[in-house]
C-alpha positions in Angstrom: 11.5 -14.1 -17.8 8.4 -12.0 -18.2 8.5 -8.4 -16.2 5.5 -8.2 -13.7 6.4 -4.3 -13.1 4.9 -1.7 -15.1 7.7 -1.2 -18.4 9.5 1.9 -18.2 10.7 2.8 -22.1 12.7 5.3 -20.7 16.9 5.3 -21.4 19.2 6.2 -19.0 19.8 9.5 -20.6 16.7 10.7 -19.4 17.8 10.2 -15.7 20.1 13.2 -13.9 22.1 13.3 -11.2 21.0 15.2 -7.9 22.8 18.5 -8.8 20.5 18.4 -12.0 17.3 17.8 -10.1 17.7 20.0 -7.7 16.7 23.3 -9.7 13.6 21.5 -11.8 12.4 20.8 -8.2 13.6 24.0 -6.2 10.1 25.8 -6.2 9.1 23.1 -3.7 12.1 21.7 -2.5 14.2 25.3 -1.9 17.2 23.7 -0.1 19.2 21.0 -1.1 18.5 19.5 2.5 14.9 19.6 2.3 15.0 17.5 -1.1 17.5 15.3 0.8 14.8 14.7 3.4 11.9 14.1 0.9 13.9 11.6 -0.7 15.4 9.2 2.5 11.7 9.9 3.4 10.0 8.4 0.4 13.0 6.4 -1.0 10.8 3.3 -1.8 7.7 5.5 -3.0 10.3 6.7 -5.6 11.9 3.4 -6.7 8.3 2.1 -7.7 7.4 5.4 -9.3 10.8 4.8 -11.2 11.4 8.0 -10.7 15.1 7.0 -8.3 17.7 4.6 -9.8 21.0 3.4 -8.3 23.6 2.7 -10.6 27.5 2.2 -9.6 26.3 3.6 -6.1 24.8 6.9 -7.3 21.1 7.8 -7.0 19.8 9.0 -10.1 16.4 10.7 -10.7 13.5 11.0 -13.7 12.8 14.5 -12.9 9.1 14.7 -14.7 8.3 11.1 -12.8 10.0 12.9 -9.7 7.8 15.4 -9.9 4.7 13.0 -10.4 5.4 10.7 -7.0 5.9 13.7 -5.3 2.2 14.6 -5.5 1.4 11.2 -5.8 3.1 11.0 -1.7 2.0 14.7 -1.0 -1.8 13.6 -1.6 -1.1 10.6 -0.1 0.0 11.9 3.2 -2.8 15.4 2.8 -5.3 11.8 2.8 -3.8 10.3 5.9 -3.8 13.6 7.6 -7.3 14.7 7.0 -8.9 10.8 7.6 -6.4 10.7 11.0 -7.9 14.4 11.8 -11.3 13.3 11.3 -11.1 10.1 13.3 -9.6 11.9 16.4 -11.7 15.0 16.4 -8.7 17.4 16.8 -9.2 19.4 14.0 -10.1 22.9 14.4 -12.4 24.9 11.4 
């Protein structure tokens, strides 16, 4: 069966649990409840980024692909902001 998904040579070693995330992330993510947030927010960005796993029930995380989809999703949304500003004429200078 061929994989249609981009190959991730990656091992599971290189994957950490949300306790270990948490400080590689904290300069934008300060409280553990705003990375909680981020992630049920973007859950799916994150699977495809391969940055989020679930194994035996437990989310685990790439931190430097982590890291990557979160500006991936931050420019994203900047994008969608800006083109929804412009298109409504609310914005102010």
């Amino acid at each position: 069966m061929q994989n249609t998904t981009t190959t991730h040579p990656n091992t599971l070693d290189d994957y950490v649990d949300f306790r270990e995330l948490l400080p590689q992330v904290a300069q934008t993510f300060p409280t553990e409840q705003s990375l909680k947030w981020f992630i049920r927010q973007h859950r799916n960005e994150l699977v495809k980024a391969a940055a989020l796993i679930v194994l035996t029930g437990r989310l685990r995380f790439h931190p430097q692909r982590f890291k990557e989809a979160a500006v991936v999703i931050g420019s994203n949304l900047a994008r969608r902001e800006t083109l929804g500003c412009l298109r409504d004429l609310r914005c102010e200078a």
